[in-house]
C-alpha positions as CSV (number, residue, x, y, z in Angstrom):
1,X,112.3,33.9,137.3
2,X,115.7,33.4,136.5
3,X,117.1,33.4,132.6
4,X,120.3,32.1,131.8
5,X,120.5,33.8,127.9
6,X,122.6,32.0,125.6
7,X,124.4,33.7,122.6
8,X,126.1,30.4,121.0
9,X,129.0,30.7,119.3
10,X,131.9,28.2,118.5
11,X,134.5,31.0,119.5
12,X,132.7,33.1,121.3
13,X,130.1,31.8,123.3
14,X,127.9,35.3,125.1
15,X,126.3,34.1,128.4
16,X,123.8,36.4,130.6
17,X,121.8,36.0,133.4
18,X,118.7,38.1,134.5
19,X,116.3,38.0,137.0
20,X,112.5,39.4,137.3
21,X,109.1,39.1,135.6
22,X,107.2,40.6,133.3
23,X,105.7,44.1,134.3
24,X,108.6,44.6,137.3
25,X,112.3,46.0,136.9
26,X,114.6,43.3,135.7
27,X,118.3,42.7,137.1
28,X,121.2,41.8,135.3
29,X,122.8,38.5,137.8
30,X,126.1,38.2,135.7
31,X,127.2,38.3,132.3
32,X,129.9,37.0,130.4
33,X,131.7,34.9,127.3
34,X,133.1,31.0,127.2
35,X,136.5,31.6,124.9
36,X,137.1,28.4,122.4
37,X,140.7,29.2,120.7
38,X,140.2,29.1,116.9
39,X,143.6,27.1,116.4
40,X,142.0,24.2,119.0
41,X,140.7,20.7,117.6
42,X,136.6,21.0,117.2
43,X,135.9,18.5,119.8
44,X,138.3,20.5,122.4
45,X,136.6,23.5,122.0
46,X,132.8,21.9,122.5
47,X,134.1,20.4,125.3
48,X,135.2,24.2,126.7
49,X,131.9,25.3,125.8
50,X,130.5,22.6,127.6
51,X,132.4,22.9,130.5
52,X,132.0,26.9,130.8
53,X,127.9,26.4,130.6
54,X,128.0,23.9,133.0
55,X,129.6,25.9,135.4
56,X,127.5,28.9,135.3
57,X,124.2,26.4,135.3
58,X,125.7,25.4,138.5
59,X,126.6,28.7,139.7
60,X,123.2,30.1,138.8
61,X,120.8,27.5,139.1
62,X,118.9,29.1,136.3
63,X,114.8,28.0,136.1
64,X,114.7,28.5,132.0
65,X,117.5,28.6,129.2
66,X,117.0,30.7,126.3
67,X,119.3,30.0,123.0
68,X,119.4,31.9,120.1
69,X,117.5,30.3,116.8
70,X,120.1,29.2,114.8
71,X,119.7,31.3,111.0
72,X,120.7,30.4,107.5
73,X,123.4,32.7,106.9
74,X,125.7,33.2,103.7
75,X,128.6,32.1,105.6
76,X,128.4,28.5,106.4
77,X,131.0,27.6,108.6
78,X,129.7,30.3,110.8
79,X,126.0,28.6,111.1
80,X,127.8,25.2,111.3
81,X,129.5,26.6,114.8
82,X,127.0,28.4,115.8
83,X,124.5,25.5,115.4
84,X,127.0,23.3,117.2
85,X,127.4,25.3,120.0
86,X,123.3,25.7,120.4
87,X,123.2,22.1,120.2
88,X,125.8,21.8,123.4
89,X,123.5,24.0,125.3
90,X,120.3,22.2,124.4
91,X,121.9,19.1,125.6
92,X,122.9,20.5,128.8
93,X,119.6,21.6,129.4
94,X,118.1,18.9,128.5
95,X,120.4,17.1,130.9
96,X,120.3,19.4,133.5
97,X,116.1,19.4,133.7
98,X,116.2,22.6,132.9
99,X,113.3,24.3,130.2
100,X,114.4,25.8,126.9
101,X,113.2,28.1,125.1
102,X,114.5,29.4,121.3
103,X,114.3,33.4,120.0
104,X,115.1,34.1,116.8
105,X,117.8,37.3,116.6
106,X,114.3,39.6,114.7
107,X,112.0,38.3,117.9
108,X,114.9,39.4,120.3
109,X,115.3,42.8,118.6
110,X,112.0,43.2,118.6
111,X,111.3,42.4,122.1
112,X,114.2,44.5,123.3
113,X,114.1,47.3,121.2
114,X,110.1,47.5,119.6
115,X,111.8,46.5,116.0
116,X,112.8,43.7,114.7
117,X,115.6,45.2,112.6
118,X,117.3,47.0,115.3
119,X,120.9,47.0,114.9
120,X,123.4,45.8,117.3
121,X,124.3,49.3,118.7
122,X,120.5,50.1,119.1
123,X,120.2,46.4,120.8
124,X,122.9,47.0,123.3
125,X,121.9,50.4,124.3
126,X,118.0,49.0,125.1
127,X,119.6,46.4,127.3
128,X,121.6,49.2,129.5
129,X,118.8,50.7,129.9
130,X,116.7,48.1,130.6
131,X,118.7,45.9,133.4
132,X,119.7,49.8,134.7
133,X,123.7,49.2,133.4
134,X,125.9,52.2,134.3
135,X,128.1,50.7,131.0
136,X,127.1,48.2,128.0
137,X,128.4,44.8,128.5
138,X,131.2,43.7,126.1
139,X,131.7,42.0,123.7
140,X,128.7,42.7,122.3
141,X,127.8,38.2,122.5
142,X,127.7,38.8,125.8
143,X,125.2,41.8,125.5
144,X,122.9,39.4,123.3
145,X,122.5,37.1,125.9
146,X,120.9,39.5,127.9
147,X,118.5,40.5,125.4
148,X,117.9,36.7,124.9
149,X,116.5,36.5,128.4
150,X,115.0,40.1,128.5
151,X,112.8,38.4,125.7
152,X,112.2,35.0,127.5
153,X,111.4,36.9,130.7
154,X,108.7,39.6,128.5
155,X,107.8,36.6,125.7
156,X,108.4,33.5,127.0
157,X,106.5,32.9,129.8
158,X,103.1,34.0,127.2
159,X,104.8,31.4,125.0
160,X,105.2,28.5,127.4
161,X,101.5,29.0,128.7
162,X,100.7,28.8,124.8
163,X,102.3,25.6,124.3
164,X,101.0,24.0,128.1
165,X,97.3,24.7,127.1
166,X,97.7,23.5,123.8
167,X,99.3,20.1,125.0
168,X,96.4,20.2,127.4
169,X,93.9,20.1,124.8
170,X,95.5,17.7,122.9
171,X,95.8,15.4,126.1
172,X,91.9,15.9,126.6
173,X,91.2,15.1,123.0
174,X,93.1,11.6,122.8
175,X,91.3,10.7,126.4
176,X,87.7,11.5,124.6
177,X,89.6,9.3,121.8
178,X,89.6,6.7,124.2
């Protein structure tokens, strides 16, 4: 399976891709950030965003997307971008065919790390070790897309089997409906 991780962000955007399956090594495919200038017009930099997820979905040809859960925050203008650059790679995805899944930042900590209040630092060094990284990917958006598809790969696959048999059994229940 192949995760393209999504850290949104209205200036930095983190991007990662990893490869494998739960129970077998995983391997980091590539890793990096889409840039939106702060000084640029809102709309310009969703449209870079945009443009930079597009072309790694191309590149990549990912088979799920995992985005970061948007959290309330103190700071609103920073949830406000961050919610609006989630929403561009929902829409992509949605688009593109391509299955998403959503981790909150405590269910990526956890996954990565065994706690959910792992700090950054601890974060980063789990996913080194991990995807076998001689150094930690910077900036550190770009190391939290990697954990967000380390966790899809270990928790979403449990997840989307969840969610399949329960739309299953709801499908069996309206046909007994009639």
């Amino acid at each position: 399976m192949r995760v393209l991780g999504i850290d949104p962000g209205l200036t930095r955007c983190g991007i990662g891709i990893v490869e494998g399956s739960p129970g077998s090594p995983l391997k980091m495919v590539g890793v990096g950030v889409v840039i939106s200038p702060a000084d640029m017009a809102l709309e310009n930099r969703l449209l870079e965003i945009d443009k930079g997820l597009n072309e790694w979905i191309a590149l990549w040809n990912p088979d799920v997307i995992a985005v970061e859960r948007v959290f309330a925050q103190h700071n609103v203008r920073t949830v406000m971008g961050t919610g609006q650059a989630a929403g561009i790679a929902l829409l992509i995805a949605a688009k593109a065919g391509i299955p998403v899944m959503m981790h909150t930042p405590s269910e990526v900590k956890a996954a990565v790390s065994g706690s959910g209040r792992a700090n950054k630092a601890q974060v980063a060094q789990m996913v080194q070790k991990i995807l076998n990284l001689d150094s930690i990917p910077k900036p550190v958006d770009a190391t939290d897309a990697l954990a967000l598809a380390i966790c899809n790969i270990w928790r979403g696959g449990s997840t989307a089997r969840i969610n399949q048999a329960v739309e299953a059994e709801k499908s069996r229940l309206r046909k007994l409906r009639g």
